[in-house]
Wavefront OBJ file of the C-alpha trace (Angstrom):
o trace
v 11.803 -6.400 37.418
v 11.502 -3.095 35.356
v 10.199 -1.994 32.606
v 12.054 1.340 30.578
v 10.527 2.644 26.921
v 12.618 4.782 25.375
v 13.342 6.130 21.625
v 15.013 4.049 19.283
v 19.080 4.490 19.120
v 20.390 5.141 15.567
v 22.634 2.290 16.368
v 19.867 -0.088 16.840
v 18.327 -0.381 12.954
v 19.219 -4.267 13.312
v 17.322 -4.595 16.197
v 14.389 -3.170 15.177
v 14.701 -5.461 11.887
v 14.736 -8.392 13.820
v 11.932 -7.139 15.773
v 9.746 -6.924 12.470
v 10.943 -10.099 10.935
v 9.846 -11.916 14.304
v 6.404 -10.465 14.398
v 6.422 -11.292 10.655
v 6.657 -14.553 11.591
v 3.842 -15.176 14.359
v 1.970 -13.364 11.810
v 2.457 -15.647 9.386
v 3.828 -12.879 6.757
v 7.698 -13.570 6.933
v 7.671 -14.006 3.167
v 6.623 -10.256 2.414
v 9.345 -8.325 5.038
v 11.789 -7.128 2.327
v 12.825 -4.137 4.757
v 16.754 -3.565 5.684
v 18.847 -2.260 8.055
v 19.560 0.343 5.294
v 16.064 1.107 5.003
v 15.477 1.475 9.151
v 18.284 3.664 9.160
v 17.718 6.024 6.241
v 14.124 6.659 7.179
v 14.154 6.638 11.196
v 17.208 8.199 11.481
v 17.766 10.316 8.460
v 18.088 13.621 8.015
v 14.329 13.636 7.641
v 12.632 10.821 9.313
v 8.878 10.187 9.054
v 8.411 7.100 10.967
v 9.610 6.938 14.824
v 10.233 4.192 17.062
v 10.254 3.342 20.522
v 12.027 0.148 22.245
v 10.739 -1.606 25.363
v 13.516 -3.127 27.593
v 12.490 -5.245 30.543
v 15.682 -5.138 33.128
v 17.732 -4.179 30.309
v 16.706 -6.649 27.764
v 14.897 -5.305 24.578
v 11.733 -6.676 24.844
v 9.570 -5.156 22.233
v 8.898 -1.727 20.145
v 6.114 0.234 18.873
v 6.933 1.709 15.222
v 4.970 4.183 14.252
v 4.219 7.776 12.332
v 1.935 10.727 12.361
v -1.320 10.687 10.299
v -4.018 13.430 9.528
v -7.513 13.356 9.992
v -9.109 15.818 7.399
v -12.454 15.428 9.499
v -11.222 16.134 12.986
v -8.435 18.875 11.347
v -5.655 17.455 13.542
v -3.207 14.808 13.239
v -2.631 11.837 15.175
v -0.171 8.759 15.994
v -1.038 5.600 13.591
v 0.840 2.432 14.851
v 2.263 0.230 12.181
v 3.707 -2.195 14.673
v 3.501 -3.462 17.887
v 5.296 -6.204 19.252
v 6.836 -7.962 22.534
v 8.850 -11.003 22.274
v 7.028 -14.642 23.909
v 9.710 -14.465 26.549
v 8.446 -11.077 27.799
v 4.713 -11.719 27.443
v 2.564 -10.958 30.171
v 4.867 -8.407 32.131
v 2.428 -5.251 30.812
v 4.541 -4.365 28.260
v 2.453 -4.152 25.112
v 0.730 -1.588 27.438
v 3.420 0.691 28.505
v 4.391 1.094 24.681
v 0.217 1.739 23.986
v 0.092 3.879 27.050
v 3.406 5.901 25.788
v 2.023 6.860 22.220
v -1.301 7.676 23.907
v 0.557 9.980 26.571
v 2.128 11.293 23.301
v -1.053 12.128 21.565
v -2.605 13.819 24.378
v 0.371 16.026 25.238
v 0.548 16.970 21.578
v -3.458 17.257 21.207
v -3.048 14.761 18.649
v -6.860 13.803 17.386
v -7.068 10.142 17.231
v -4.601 6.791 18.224
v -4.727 3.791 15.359
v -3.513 0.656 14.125
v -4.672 -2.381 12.534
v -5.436 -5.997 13.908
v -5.185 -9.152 11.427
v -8.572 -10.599 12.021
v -7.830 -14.004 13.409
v -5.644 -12.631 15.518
v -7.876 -13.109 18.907
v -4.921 -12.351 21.664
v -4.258 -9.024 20.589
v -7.611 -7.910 19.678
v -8.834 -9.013 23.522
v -6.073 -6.818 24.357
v -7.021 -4.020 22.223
v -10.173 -4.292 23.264
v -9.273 -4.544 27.250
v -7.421 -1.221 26.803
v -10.341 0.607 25.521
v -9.983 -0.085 21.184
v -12.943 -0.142 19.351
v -12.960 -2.181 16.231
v -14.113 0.282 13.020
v -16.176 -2.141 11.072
v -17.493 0.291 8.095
v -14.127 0.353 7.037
v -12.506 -2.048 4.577
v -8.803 -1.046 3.967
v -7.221 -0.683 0.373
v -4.246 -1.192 -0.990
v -2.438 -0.467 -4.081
v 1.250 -2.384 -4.592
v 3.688 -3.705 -7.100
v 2.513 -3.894 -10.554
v -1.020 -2.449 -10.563
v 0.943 0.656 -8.133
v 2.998 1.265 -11.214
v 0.128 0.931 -13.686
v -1.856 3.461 -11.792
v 1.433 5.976 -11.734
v 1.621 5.642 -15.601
v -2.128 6.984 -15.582
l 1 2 3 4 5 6 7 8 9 10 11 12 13 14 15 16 17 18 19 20 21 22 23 24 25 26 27 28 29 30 31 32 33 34 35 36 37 38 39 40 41 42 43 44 45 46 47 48 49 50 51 52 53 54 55 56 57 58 59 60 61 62 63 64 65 66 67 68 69 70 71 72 73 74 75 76 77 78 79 80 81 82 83 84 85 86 87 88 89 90 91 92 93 94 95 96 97 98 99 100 101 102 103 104 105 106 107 108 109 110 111 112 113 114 115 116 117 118 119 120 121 122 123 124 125 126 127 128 129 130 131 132 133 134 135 136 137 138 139 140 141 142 143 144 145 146 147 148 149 150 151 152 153 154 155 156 157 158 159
């Protein structure tokens, strides 16, 4: 068995669709994934993408991806890689997967002397955080995230 992680193939915005509808779905948030193909396309593979992609394939297979995009850290003055999604289909589960994606976008931010790897966990979500955790994570309590969408984002925009 083998495992290959490459970059995403402009050719493969429905694939990484039905990647995010399916982790949608374990995580119980199917109902908010408005994204489309048109969407993947324009702004991975634009003519000025800000959000990157890698695909997992397991003997050929696509088994999972890591999406993600550069942040900044004001405090450390450097940027760094935050990971909006990880996921590997149930089928491939198990085969270290999940890692080799992790262990790509940390190779990344050390070769690019990137300051700091994140993502966020959905708190009942126990099998990933042990993972997290097993891979060296550590969970950043003192922060509570906030968000601003929909009506109240276009309230705020009108001052």
């Amino acid at each position: 068995m083998s495992l290959v992680i490459r970059e995403a193939r402009p050719d493969e915005a429905g694939l990484i669709v039905d990647f995010i509808c399916e982790l949608a779905e374990y995580e119980k948030l199917r109902h908010e994934v408005v994204a489309s193909i048109g969407d993947i396309e324009r702004d991975l593979f634009g003519p000025n993408p800000r959000v990157f992609c890698d695909i997992a394939e397991w003997d050929g297979a696509p088994a999972g991806l890591a999406l993600w995009f550069y942040n900044y850290s004001t405090f450390r003055g450097r940027h760094g890689i935050y990971l909006e999604d990880l996921y590997v289909r149930p089928a491939f589960r198990g085969q270290g997967i999940a890692k080799g994606l992790m262990a790509r976008l940390a190779r990344r931010c050390v070769d690019e002397g990137l300051g700091r790897f994140e993502w966020w966990v959905l708190n009942w979500n126990e099998p990933a955080i042990r993972f997290y955790r097993s891979i060296g994570a550590v969970p950043m309590d003192e922060w509570t995230v906030q968000r601003v969408t929909g009506a109240a984002l276009d309230a705020l925009a009108q001052g």
